[in-house]
C-alpha positions in Angstrom: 0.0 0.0 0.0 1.1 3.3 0.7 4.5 4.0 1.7 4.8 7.7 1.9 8.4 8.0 3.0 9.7 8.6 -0.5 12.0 6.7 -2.7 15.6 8.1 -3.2 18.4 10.2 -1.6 21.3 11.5 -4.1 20.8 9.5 -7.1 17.3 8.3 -9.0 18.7 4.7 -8.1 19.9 4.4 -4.7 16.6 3.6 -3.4 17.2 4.7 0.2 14.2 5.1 1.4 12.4 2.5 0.1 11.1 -0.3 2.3 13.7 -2.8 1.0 16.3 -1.0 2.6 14.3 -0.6 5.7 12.9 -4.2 6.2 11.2 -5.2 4.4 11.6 -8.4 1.7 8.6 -7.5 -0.5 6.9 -4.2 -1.9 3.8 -3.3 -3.6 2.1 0.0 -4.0 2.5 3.5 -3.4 5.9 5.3 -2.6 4.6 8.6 -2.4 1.4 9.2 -1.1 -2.3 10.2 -2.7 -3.1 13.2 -3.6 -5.6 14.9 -5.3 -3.3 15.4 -7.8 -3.3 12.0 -8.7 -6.9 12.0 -10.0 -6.7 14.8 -12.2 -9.3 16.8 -10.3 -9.7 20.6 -10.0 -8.5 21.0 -6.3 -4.6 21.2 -5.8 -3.6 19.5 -2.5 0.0 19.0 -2.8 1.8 21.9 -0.4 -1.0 24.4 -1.4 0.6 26.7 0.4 4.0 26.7 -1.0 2.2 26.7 -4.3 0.4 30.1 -3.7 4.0 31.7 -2.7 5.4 30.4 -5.1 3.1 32.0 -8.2 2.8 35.2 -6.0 6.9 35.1 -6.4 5.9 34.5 -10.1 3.8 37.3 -10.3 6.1 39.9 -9.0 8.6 38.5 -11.5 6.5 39.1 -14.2 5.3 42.7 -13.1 9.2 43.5 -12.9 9.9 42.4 -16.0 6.7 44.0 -17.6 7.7 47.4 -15.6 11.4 47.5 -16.6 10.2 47.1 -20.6 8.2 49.7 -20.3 10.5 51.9 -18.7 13.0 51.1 -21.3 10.4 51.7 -24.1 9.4 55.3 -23.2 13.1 55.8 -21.3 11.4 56.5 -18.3 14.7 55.4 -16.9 18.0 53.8 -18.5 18.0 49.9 -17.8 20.4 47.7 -19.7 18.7 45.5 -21.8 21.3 42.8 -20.7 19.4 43.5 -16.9 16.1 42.4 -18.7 17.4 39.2 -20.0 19.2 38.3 -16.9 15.8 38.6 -15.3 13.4 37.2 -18.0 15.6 33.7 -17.8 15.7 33.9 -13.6 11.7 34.3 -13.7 11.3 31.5 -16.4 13.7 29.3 -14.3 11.8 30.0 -11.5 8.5 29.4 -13.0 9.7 26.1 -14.6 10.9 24.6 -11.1 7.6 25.5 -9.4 5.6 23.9 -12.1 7.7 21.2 -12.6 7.3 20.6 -9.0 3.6 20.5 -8.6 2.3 20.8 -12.5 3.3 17.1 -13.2 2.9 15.8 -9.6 0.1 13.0 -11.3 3.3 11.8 -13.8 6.1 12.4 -11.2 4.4 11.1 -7.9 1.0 9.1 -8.6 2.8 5.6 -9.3 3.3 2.3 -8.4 6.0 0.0 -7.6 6.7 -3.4 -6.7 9.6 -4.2 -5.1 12.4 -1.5 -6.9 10.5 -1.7 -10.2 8.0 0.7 -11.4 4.6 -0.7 -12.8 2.7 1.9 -13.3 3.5 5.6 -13.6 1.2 7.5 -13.5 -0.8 4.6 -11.4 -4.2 3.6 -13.2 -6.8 4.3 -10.0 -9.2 2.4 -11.2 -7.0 -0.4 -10.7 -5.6 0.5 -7.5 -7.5 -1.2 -4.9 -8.1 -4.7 -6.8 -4.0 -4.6 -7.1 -3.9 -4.1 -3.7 -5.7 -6.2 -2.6 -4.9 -8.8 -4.9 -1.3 -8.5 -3.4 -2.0 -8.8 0.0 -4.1 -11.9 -0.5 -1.6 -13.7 -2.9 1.1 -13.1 0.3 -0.6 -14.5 2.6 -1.2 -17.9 0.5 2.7 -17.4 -0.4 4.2 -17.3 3.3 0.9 -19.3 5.1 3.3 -22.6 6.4 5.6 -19.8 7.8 5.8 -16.7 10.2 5.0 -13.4 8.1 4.4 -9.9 8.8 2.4 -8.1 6.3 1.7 -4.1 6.5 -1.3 -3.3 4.7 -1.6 0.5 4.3 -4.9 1.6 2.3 -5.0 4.6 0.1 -8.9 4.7 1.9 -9.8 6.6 3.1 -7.3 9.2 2.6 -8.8 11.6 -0.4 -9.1 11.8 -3.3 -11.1 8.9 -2.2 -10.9 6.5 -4.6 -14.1 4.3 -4.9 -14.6 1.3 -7.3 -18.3 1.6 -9.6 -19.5 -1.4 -6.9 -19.9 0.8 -3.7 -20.4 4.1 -5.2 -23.7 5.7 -3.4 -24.3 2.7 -1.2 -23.9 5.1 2.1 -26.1 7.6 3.4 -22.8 9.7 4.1 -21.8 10.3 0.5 -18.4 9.7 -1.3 -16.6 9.5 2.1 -18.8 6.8 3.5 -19.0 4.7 0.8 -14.9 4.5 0.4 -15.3 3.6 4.4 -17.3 0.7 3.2 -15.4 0.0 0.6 -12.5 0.0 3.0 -14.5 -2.6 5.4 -15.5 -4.7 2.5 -11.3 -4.8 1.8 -10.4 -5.8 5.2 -13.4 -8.6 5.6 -11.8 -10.3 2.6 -8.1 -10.5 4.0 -9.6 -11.4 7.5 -12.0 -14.0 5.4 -8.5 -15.6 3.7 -7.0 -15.6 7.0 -9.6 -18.0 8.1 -10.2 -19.8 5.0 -6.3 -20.9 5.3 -6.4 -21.7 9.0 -4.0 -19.4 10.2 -7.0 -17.6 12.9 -5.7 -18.6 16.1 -1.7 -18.0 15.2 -2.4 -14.6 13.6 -2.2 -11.1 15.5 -3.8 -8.5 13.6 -4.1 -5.1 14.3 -6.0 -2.1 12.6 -5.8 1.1 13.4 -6.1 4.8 11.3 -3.1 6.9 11.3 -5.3 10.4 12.7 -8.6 11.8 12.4 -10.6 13.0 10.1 -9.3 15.7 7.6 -12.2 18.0 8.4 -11.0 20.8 6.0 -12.0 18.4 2.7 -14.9 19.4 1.2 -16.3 19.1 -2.3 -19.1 20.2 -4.0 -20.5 21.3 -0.5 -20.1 17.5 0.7 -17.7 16.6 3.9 -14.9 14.4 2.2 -12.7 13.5 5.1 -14.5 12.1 7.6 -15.9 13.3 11.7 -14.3 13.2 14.8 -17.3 13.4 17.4 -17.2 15.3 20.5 -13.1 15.9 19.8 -12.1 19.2 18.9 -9.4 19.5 15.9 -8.6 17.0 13.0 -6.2 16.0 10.8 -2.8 18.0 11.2 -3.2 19.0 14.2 -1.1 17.4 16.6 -2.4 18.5 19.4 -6.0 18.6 19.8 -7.9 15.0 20.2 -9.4 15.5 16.9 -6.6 14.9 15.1 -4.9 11.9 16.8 -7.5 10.1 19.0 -8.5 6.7 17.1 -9.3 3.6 17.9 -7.1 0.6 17.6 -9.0 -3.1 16.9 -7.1 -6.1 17.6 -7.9 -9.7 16.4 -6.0 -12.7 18.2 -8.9 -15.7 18.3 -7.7 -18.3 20.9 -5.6 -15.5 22.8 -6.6 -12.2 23.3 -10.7 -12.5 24.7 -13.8 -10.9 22.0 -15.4 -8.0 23.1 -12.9 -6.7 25.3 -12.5 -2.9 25.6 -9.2 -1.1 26.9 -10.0 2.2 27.5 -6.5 3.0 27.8 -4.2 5.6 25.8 -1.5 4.1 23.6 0.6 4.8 20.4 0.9 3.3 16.8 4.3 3.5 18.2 4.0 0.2 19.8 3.7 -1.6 17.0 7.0 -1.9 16.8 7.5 -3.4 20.3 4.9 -5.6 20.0 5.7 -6.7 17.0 8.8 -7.4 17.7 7.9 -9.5 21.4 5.6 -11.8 19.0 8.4 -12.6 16.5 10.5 -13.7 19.6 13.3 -10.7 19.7 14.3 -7.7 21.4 13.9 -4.3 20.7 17.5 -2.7 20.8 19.1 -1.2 23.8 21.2 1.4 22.5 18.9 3.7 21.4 15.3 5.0 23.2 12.7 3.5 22.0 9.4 5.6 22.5 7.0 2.4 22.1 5.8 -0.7 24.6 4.7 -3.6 23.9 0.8 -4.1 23.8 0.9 -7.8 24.7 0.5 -7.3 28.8 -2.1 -4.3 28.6 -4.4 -6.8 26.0 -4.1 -9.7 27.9 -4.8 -8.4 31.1 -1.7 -9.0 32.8 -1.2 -5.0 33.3 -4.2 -2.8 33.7 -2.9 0.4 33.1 -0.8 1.6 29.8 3.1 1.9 30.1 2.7 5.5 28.5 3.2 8.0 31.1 3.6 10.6 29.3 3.1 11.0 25.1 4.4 13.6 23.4 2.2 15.3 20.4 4.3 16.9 17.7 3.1 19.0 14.7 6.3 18.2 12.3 9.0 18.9 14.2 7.3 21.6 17.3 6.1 20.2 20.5 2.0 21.2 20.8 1.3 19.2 23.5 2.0 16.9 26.4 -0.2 14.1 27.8 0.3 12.9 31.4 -1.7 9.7 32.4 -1.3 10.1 36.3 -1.0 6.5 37.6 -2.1 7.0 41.0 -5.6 8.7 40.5 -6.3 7.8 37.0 -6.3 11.3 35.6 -5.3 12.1 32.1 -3.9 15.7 31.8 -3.2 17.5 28.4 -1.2 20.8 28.5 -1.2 22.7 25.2 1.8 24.8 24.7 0.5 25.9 20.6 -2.4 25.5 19.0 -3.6 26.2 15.5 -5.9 29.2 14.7 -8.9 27.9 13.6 -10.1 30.3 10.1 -12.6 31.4 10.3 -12.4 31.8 14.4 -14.4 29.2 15.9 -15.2 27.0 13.3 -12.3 23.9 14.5 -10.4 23.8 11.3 -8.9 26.0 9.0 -10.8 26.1 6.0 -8.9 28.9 4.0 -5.6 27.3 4.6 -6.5 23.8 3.6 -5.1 22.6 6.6 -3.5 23.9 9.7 0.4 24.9 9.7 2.8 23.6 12.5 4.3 26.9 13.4 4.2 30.9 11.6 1.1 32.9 11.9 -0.8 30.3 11.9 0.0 29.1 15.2 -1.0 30.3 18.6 1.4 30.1 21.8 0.2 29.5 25.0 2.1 30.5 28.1 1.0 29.7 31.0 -0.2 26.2 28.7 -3.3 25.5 28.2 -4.2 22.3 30.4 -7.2 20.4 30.0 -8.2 17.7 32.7 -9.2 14.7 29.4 -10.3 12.4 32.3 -13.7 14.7 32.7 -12.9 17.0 29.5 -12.6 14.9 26.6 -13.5 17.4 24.2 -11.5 19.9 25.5 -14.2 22.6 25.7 -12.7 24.2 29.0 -9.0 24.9 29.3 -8.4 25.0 33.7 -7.6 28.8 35.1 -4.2 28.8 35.9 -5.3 31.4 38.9 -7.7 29.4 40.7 -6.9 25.1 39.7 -5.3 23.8 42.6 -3.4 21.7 41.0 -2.1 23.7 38.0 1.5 24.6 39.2 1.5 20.9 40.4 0.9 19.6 37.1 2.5 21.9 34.9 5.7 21.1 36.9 5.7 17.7 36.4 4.8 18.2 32.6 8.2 20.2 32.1 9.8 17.8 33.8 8.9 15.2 31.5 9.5 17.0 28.5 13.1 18.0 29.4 14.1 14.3 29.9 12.3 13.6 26.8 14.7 16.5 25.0 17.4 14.9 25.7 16.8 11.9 24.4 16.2 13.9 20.4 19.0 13.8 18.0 18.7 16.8 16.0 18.1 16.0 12.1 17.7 18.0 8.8 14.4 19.2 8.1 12.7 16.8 6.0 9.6 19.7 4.9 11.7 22.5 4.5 11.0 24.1 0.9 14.4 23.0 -0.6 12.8 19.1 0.3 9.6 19.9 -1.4 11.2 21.1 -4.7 10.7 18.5 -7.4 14.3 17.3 -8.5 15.2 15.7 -11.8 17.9 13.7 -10.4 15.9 11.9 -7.6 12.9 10.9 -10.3 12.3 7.6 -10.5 11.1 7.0 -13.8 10.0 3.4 -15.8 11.1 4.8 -19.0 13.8 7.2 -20.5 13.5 10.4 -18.0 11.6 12.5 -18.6 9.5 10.2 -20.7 8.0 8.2 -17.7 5.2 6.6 -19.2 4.1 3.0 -18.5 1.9 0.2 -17.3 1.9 -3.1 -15.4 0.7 -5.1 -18.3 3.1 -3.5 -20.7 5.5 -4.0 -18.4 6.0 -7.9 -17.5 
């Protein structure tokens, strides 16, 4: 499915990124991730921000150039034709790496690989989710007389939510609900080989959504990405419950008992771990490793989760801090940013598209804003720092936490910085002679 992490690093070959060099012995699907781009549809969602500075940077090129002509023309003032030039080929080299970035994203980003082969480029939609499921199901019958892991991650319902002819207007929630079906109907199928091959009871499966619903996707006055309930914020914001309370479902017939509910906050983080404990190994030592294992807290041998604290980022900037107070039960949130929500009051930003991690967009909160989530869940009532009793109490602890957490961050290069985001001809995988990247799976056996 999706891999999202990208493909290469200094050469269109090196592949280091790609799950084969993180892992992983087998690949099919996605290595970028699914944008609306990739259907072709009116509504750019690729960095929509950086796309509007960069054609306002486009624009002032072109009024400079237009200016200095006309000044030349009617000698308004003495400019060097030589000036021009320079600045007609800076604007059109400008121009042609912003729309090389984002003009071709369906031909440079929309395709599909398996393993370090490209099948189809651009990716045929239509197609999509039969591949995909087609692979996963063909894996399972591949590996079934031996130990396998197999990641399944869905392009549902993540928009441009793609829907086969078969489920389209079967929900009463529109496009979104019927790719949520869709999505069911996919998942029933690889739980129904699972049985059908007797592998039930020695076969651990998880599912779980990676945040909450993009509540700033709209189309044709429709909601397109989905509803979070009584939690304020959505997707991108990495504070607010909105955007990263969802539920986990776990299947393990013959281990783990049906119908249990653990009311209990924990991570896609410990995954990992748990992943790991099943295969019989250990996680390594000599580095921190922010997950636990899920195996005591699902079968009841520990009642509480291992997570103390959890730390919510938005990219790289600290917006909040969960504390899950052992002793009483209490689960404390302090907000230290928070995204302002356009127009005010509404819980998303609707002219941005989606809410930004830091700039103008962001609003910092000092004292914190701390929210008691054990009788707050939605967050509706942030507690007066002048008259809680246990504000200072709490807030002290919290900065506690996150200092020992600091030092456990090795600082990196910023992976969304604009230089990252602009398209580059070297790093372009490509199935046929770049730029003429054109092909498809059954032209391609």
């Amino acid at each position: 499915g999706k891999w999202h992490m990208g493909v290469n690093c200094k050469t269109r070959h090196d592949h280091c990124h790609h799950p084969l060099n993180h892992g992983f012995d087998y690949f099919y699907g996605m290595p970028f991730t699914l944008v609306n781009e990739c259907q072709g549809t009116d509504d750019p969602e690729l960095a929509k921000s950086l796309q509007d500075t960069y054609w306002f940077h486009s624009q002032m090129f072109i009024f400079a150039i237009f200016t200095l002509v006309i000044g030349k023309l009617t000698n308004l003032f003495p400019v060097k034709w030589k000036i021009i030039i320079c600045l007609v080929i800076c604007g059109l080299l400008h121009f042609i790496s912003w729309f090389s970035s984002y003009g071709f994203t369906k031909y440079w980003n929309c395709i599909l690989m398996r393993n370090h082969d490209i099948t189809e480029q651009p990716m045929n939609l239509q197609k999509t989710t039969s591949n995909m499921l087609k692979e996963a199901i063909t894996f399972i019958e591949r590996n079934k007389h031996r130990p396998f892991l197999l990641f399944v991650s869905l392009l549902h319902v993540h928009t441009p939510l793609i829907t086969t002819e078969k489920f389209q207007g079967r929900s009463r929630h529109g496009l979104y609900g019927d790719n949520v079906e869709e999505m069911d109907w996919m998942v029933g199928r690889l739980l129904d080989v699972i049985d059908k091959e007797d592998l039930k009871n020695t076969t651990f499966i998880y599912l779980a959504s990676d945040h909450g619903g993009f509540l700033e996707a709209h189309g044709r006055n429709s909601q397109l990405g989905g509803w979070n309930g009584i939690y304020k914020g959505g997707k991108g914001m990495g504070g607010w419950e909105g955007g990263i309370r969802v539920p986990g479902i776990v299947r393990w017939p013959g281990v783990l008992p049906a119908g249990t509910v653990i009311d209990e906050p924990t991570s896609l983080m410990d995954i990992y771990p748990t992943v790991v404990q099943l295969a019989g190994g250990a996680v390594p030592q000599d580095r921190v490793v922010d997950g636990h294992t899920l195996l005591p807290l699902l079968q009841g041998t520990e009642q509480h989760s291992r997570h103390e604290f959890l730390f919510h980022y938005c990219g790289m900037f600290l917006h909040a801090v969960r504390w899950h107070h052992k002793d009483s039960g209490t689960i404390w949130k302090a907000h230290y940013a928070t995204p302002v929500f356009q127009p005010e009051g509404s819980g998303a930003c609707f002219r941005r598209g989606i809410c930004p991690c830091f700039g103008d967009g962001v609003a910092h909160h000092n004292p914190p804003l701390l929210f008691n989530l054990s009788q707050d869940p939605s967050e509706a009532n942030p507690l007066p720092a002048d008259t809680e009793p246990l504000f200072d109490t709490v807030m002290r602890r919290i900065r506690r936490a996150v200092e020992e957490h600091q030092k456990t961050l090795t600082p990196v290069p910023q992976q969304l910085s604009p230089y990252n985001n602009i398209w580059k001809p070297w790093l372009q995988p490509c199935c046929g002679t770049f730029p003429f990247c054109w092909c498809h799976e059954e032209n391609n056996k």
